[in-house]
N, C-alpha and C positions, 0 to 999 in steps of 0.2 A: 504494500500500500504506500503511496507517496505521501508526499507530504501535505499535499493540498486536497488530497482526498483524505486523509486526516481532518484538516482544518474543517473542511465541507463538514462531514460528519461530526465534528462538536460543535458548528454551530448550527445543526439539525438538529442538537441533542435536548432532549424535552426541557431541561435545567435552560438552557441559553431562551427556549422558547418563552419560557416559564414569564421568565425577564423581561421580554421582548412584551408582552402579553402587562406585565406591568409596569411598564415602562411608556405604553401607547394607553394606558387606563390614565396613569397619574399628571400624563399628558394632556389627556384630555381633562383632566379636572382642573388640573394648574391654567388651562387656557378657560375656562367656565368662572376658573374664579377672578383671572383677571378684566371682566367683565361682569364682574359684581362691586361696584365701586360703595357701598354701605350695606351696615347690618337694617333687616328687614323683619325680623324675627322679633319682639318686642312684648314682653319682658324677658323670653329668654337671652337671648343675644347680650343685653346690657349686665344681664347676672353674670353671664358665663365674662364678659371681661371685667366685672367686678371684683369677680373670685381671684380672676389668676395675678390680675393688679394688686391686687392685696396680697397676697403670694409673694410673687414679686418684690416688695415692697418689706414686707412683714415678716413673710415664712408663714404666715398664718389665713386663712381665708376668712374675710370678712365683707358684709354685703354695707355699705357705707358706715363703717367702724365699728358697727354691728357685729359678734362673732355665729358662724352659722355651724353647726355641727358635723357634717362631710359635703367637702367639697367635691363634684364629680373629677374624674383621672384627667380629663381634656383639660380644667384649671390647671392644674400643676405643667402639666406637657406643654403648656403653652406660658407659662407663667415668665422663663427668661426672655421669652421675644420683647415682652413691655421693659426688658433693661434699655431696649431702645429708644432711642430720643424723644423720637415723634411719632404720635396714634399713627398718621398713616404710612410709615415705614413698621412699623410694628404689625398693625392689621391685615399687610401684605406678606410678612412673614408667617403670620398665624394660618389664614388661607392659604399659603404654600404646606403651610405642615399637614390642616386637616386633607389637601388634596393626596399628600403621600401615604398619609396612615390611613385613608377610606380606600385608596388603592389597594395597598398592602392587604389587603384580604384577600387578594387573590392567591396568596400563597398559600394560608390554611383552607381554603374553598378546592385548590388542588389538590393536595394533600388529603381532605374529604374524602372528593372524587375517587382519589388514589387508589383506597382502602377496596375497590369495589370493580375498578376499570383499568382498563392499560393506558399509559401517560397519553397518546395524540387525542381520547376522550377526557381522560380530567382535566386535560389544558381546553379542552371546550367550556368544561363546567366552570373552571376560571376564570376563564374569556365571561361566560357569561354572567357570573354574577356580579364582575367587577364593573361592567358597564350598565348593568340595570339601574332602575330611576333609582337606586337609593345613593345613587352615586351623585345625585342632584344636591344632596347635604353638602358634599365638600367644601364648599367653599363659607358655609354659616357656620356660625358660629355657636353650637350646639352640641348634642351629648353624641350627636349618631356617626360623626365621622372619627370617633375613636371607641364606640360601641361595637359598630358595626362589622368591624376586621375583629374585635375581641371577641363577638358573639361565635365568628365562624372561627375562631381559633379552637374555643372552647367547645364547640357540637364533634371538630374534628378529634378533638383528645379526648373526649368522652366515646365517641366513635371508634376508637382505637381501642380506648381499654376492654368495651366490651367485644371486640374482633378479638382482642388477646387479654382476659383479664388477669391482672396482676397489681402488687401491693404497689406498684410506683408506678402504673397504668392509673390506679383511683385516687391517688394523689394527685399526677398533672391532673387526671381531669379536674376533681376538686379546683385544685388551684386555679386554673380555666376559667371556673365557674365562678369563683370571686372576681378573679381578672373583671370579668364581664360586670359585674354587680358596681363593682369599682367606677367602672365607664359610665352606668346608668342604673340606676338602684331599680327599673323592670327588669334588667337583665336578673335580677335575684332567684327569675321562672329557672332560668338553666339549671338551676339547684333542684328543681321540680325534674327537670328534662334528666338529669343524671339520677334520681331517685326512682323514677320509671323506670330509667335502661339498668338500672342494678335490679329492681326486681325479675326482668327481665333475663338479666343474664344468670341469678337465681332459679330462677324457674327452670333454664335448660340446663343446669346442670346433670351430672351422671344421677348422682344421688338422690337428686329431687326427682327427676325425670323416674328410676326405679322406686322410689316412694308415691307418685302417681300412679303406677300402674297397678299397686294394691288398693287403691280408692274404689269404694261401692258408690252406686250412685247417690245416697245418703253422704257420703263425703263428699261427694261433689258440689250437693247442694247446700252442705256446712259453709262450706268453702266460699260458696259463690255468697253466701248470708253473712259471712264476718268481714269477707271484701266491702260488700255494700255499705254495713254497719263501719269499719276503718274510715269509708270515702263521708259518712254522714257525721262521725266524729271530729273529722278533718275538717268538712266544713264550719261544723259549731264554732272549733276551736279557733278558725280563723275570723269567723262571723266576731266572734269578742275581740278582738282586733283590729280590725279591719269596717270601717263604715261602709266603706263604697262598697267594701264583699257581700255586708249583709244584707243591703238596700237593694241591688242588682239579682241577686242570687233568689230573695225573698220576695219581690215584688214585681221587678221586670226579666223574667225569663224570656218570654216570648221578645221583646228588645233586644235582649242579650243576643239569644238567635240570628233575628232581623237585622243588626249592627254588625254582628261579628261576622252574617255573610257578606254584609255588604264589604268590607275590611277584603276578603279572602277574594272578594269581584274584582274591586282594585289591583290588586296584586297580581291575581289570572292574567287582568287586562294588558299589565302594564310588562311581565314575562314575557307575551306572546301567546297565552294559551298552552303553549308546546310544554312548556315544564309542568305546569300544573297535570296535564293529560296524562303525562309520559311518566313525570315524578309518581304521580298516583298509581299508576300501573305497572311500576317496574317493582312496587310492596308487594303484590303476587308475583312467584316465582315460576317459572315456566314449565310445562311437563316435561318429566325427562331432567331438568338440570339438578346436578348435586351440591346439595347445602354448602356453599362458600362463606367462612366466619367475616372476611371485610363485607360482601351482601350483604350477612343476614343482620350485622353491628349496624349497616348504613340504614335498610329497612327498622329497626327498634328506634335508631334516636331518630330518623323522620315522624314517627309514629308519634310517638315521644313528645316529640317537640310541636307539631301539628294539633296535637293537643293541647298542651301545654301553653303556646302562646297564643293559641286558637280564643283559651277561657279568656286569657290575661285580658286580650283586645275586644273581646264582646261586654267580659264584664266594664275592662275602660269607657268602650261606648254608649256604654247603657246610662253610665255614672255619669259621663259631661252632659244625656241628654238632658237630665234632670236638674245638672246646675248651672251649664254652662251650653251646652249648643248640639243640634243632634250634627254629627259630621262622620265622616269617611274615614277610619285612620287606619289605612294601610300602614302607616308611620310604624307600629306598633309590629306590623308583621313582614318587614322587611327582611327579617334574620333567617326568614326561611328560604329564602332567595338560593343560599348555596346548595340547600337539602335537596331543592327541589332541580334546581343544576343538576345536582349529582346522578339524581335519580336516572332524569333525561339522557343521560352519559349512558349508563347502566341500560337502560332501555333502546337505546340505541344499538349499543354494543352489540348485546342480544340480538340486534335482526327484530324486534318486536317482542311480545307477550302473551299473555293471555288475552284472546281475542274481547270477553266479556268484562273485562277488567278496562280495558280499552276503553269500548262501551259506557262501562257505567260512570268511570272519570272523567267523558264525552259527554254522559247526559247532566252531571254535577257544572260541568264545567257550561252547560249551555243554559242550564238557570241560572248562574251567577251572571250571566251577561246581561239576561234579561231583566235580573233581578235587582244590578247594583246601579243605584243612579247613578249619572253622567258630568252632572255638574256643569253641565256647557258653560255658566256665566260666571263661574270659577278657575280664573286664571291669573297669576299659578296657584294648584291648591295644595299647599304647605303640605297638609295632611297625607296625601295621597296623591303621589307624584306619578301611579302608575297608571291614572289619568290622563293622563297628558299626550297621549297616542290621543284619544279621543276628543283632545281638544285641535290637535292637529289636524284633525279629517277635519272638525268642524270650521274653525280659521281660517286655514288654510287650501283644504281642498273645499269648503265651504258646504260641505256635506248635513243638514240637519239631523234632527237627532234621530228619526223612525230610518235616515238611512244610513245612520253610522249602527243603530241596533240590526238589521238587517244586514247590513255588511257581517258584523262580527258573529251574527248567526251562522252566514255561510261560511265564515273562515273555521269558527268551531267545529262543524259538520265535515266540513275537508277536511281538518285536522285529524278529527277523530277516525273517519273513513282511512286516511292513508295513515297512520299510526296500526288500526285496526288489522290493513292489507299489507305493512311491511313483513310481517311473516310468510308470508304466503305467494313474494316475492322469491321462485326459484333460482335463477338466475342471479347470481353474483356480482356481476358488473350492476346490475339493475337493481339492485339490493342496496350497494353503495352510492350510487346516482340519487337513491331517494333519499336516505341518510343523509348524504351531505347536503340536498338542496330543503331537507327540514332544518340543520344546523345554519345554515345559512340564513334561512327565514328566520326564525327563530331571533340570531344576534341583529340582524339588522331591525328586525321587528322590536328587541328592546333597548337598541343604542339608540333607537327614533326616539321611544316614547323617552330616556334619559336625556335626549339633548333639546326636546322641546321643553321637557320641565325645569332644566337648565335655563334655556332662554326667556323661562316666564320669571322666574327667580329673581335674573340677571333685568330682565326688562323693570321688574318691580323695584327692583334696586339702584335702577339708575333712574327712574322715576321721583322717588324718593330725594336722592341725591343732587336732582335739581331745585328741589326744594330748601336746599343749604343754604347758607350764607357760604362764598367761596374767601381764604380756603374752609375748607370746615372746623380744623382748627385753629382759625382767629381767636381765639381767647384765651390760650395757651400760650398765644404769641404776644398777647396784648397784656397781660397779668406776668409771663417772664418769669414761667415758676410760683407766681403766689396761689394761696388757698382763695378760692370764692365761696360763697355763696349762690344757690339759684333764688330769687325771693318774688313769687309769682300769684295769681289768682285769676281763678273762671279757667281754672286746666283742664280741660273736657276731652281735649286727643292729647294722650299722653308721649306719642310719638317723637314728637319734636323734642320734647323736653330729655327724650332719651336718646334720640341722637345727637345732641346739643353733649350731654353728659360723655356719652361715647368717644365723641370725638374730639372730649377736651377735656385731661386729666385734673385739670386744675378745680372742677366743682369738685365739691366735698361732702355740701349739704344740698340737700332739697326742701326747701320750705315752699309755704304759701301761705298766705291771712286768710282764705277761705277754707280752708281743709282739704284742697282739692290738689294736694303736690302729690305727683305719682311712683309709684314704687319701680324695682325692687329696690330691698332695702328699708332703711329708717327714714322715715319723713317727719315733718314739725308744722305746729301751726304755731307761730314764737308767740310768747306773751306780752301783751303790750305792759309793761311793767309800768309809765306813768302816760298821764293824757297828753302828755306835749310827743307823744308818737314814738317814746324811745322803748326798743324792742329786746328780746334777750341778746345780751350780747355772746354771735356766732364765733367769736375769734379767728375769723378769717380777715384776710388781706382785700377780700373785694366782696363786692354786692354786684350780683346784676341782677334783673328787675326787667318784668313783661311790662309790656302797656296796664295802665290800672294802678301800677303803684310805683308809687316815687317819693326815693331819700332823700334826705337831707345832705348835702354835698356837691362837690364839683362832678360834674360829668368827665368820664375824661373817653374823648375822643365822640366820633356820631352814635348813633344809633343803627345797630346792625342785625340786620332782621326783626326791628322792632324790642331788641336788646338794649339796653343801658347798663354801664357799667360803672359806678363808683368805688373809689380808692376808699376805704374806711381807716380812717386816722383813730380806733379806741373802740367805740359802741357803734349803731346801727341805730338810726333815727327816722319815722317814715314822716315825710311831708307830707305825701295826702295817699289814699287805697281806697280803691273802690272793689265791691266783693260781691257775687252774681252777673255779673257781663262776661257775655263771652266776647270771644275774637273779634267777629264781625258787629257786635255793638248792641247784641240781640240780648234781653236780661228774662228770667223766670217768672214766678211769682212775686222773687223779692230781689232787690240789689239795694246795697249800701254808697254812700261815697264817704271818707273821711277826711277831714283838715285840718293839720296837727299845728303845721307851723303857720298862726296868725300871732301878730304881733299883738303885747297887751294893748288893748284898750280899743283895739282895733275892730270896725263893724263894716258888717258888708251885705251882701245879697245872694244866694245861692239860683241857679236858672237850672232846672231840668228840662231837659225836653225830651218827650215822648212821642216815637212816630212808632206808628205801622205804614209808612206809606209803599215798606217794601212789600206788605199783603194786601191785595185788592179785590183776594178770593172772599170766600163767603164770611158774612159776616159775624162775630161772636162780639156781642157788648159787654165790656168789661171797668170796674169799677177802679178809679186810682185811690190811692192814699198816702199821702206825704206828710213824714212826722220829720220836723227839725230843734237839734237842741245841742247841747253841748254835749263834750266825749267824756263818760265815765266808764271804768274796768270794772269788767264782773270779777267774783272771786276766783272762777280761773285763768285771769291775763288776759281774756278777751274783751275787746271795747264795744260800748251801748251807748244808747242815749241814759245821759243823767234825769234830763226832766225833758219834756215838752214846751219848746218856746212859741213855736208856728205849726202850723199845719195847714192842708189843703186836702180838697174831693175833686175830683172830676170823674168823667166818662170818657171811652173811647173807644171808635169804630174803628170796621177795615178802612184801609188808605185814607187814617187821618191822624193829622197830627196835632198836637197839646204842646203845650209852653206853659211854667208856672214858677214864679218869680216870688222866692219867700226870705225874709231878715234872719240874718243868722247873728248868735250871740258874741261877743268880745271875749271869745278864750277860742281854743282848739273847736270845733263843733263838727258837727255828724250827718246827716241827713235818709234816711230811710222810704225807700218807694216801695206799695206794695200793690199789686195789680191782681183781681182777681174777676174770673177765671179765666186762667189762661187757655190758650188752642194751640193744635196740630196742625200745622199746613199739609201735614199726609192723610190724617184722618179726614178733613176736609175737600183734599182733591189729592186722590191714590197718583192722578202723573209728579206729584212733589214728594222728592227724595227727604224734604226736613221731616224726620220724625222728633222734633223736640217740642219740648212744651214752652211756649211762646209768651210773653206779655208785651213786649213794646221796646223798638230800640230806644235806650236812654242814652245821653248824654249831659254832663254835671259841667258846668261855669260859675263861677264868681267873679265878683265885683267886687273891691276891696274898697273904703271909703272910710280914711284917717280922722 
């Protein structure tokens, strides 16, 4: 042999492929993420760089000085990039790493494979589950791109041990199984997932296996009776711990159900079909073929785990439906992605299956199609990114939605027909022809649905990002290392206040005078400690300050994005806050104004004006009421009126406007509007997107008169 047919042949050799395979994954993630110019993810996103900045910083993880109890493993992993100067050199490093370590799963996804198939199939199963939509995480800032390579580390070492059990086989995998828990505290199921495959590997032992075959069928039915009774214990035991377990379990099964297929639809959808069909079919073993221990290890922990994260994600969606939103979260079942690789490899390999096996993973798989919604007006959808084929037809090839369910019906039914007929494929060139042109489908079918989910990510992100101030960290640059304060009111999208924070290490604290400063973390509503407006003092170096409230002090420099930024020389003084207005100028049932700094002796005029002229829809007549008097503190640092000096009434229609001009007293004084009943311009006319409850844009003026 020469030498160059040497060279030839090592770099054929499955190891160099292996590379090659992840080398074009983390490639592609790395170019995904360099077209995610900000985090989009909100609260997660601002937590996960909370932790690792205080890491960083500390050695300790704390959510704004706050201490939290475990930090996920991605904090720490990422914790030395923030030694870097600047967020966004930093935040380009972080997304470099999650791109490598969400890659890096392709190695234990082969090595899976491995157990099961000869290497040119487990490097498909690699191939494939490195590029599936879960690979759309890389570039956020969250738990999944360093879960995700751990989950499939850990199914492969549990996979292993039970292919060869042994006392430092159930250790890695243990350890595995924290790894994972480590990443993301749902990974804790894996511990569930390796408690299966040990009974499992119990049950076929020699000895258990000749202790079964003296069982009457009174033993059997013992058996099958303290099983039941273990799995009704196990529940209890968990129900006492566990709220979301005992609410979902106890009340919404039929949800649980309905949620967790729709979860398992996602995921079909976003595979290609071909894994779920094939993965499922390759659990039955063919006639004629002899028990192989990597097979029958990779069938226990799919099984296993199919279960297992099958509960986790139905019981999950059952829970947010009741507190928080009913949704889709394949999120939740992406770990199955390599099992179900693997399987596909394995069933492939084989030349096909059991023909009815086939079948009935055809017929499963053609109800979820029809069964899991679409989300068409959902993009991107965070949750379930294996979506995103589906929003492609619809986008782009403009396809609606009875003809993208129709499409995916007929892709189902050929899936399953030609999975079904590859046995029975005599002919071996012909045999191979269809195998590789279902691998072929297959990848390209979920690098589609991975790169459109990508791009909606990425499109959401640089959406966002135009809504910056440029650069984003101006106030990092502006402060030159000092601690701020954020000091805000009427915080109703907490968004901005978190990419504001995000991008600029220098906030410390988040307050607001209304109660409405957004998490995570510790928030404050400060105490007005005396009526001349002076507030707890933050011991920070700066204040900056929304529209609605303003310190005492020099400004220094414009206002940027509606930002102001004061140097604090000691304490923190408000000259005037007003509390209830939102952004656009819109107030509730109540809004305040405050005005701290009047000179003594000083009298003046306070001007409200109230319009509706921005609603001309139906009309709701609404009653005003305006109380003015001077600023007293309640006993918990919050300011009130002391007494009633002035007052007014009026009324107010759609598209009209009021003006009310009332004396305010010679000290700090206050002013209180209250409007009732307020309306909905969506209740009122469904084409209007405001669903909030409405009383009248205000706006506050004085007149000072020495």
């Amino acid at each position: 042999m020469t030498h160059s047919d040497g060279l030839r042949r090592r770099l054929a050799s499955p190891t160099v492929a292996l590379f090659l395979i992840f080398a074009a994954t983390a490639g592609l993630a790395l170019w995904q993420g360099s077209n995610h110019p900000t985090p989009t993810i909100f609260s997660d996103e601002i937590e996960m760089a909370q932790l690792s900045r205080s890491i960083s910083a500390t050695g300790h993880a704390t959510l704004r000085g706050q201490p939290v109890g475990q930090a996920p493993l991605a904090a720490y992993l990422s914790a030395p990039l923030w030694w870097v100067d600047d967020v966004p050199s930093a935040y380009r490093l972080i997304k470099a790493l999650g791109a490598i370590l969400m890659a890096a799963a392709v190695f234990p996804a082969y090595g899976l494979a491995r157990l099961a198939v000869r290497p040119r199939w487990a490097l498909f199963a690699a191939a494939g589950a490195g590029i599936s939509p879960a690979l759309a995480y890389a570039p956020i800032l969250v738990k999944e791109p360093t879960a995700y390579p751990a989950a499939t580390l850990a199914l492969f070492l549990v996979a292993r041990w039970v292919a060869r059990p042994t006392a430092r086989g159930f250790l890695l995998a243990a350890a595995g199984c924290l790894l994972g828990y480590l990443t993301k505290s749902q990974l804790s199921i894996l511990f569930l997932v390796l408690g299966l495959s040990g009974l499992a590997v119990v049950w076929r032992t020699g000895r258990m296996s000749a202790f079964r075959r003296t069982w009457t069928r009174g033993d059997w039915i013992g058996a099958v009776t303290l099983a039941v009774g273990a799995v009704i214990l196990a529940g209890a035991f968990v129900s006492k711990r566990s709220l979301g377990f005992y609410v979902t379990t106890t009340f919404y099964q039929d949800r649980m159900l309905e949620l967790g297929l729709w979860a398992a639809g996602a995921l079909a959808i976003g595979l290609g079909l071909v894994p779920l069909i094939a993965g499922l079919a390759s659990l039955v073993r063919p006639k004629g073929e002899e028990p192989r221990p990597g097979v029958e290890a990779l069938a226990t922990v799919t099984v296993a785990s199919l279960l297992s994260f099958g509960l986790y994600a139905a019981m999950k969606a059952a829970y947010l439906s009741t507190v928080f939103a009913t949704l889709t979260i394949e999120r939740n079942l992406i770990f199955l992605a390599p099992l179900l690789f693997a399987g596909t490899a394995l069933f492939l390999e084989r030349r096909g299956g059991r023909w009815w096996a086939v079948v009935a993973a055809g017929c499963f798989a053609l109800y979820l199609v029809r069964a899991t919604p679409y989300s068409l007006t959902q993009y991107p959808n965070y949750e379930a990114h294996g979506l995103a084929i589906i929003a492609f037809a619809n986008r782009i090839l403009k396809w609606p939605a009875a003809e993208i369910e129709h499409a995916l019906v007929v892709v189902t039914i050929a899936v399953t027909a030609i999975l079904a007929l590859l046995p029975r494929l005599r002919h071996r060139q012909v045999a191979a022809l269809a195998a590789a042109l279902v691998v072929a489908f297959t990848l390209a079918w979920t690098g589609t649905a991975e790169v459109y989910a990508a791009h909606g990510e990425s499109l959401f992100s640089r959406r966002l990002y135009s809504t910056l101030p440029k650069p984003a960290n101006w106030l990092d640059r502006s402060t030159n290392g000092g601690t701020t304060v954020f000091l805000g009111q009427g915080i109703r999208d907490p968004n901005p206040v978190n990419l504001l924070e995000f991008w600029n290490r220098s906030i410390v604290r988040v307050w607001a005078v209304d109660g409405t400063a957004p998490g995570p973390g510790a928030t404050a509503t400060p105490n007005v400690d005396r009526p001349d407006g002076t507030l707890t003092n933050p011991s920070t170096d700066f204040a900056l300050t929304t529209p609605g409230v303003d310190v005492v002090g020099r400004r220094q420099g414009p206002t940027v994005g509606g930002y102001s930024l004061y140097p604090l020389h000691g304490g923190l003084r408000l000259r005037t806050a007003q509390t209830g207005v939102e952004p656009d100028g819109w107030m509730g049932s109540s809004a305040s104004y405050s005005l701290y700094d009047v000179p003594a002796g000083a009298r003046g005029k306070v001007r409200i004006d109230l319009s509706r002229a921005a609603w001309c829809g139906k009309d709701v007549r609404s009653t005003i009421s305006i109380r003015v008097g001077p600023v007293g503190i309640t006993p918990t640092g919050q300011p009130e009126l002391r007494n009633v000096t002035s007052r007014a009434w009026g009324v107010i229609h759609s598209c009209q406007a009021r003006a009310f001009v009332l004396p305010t007293p010679p000290s700090p004084w206050r002013v209180e509007v209250a409007i009732d009943p307020t309306f909905s311009p969506h209740e009122l006319d469904p084409n209007s997107g405001d669903s909030r409850e409405l009383g009248a844009q205000v706006n506050f003026g004085y007149d000072l008169r020495r």
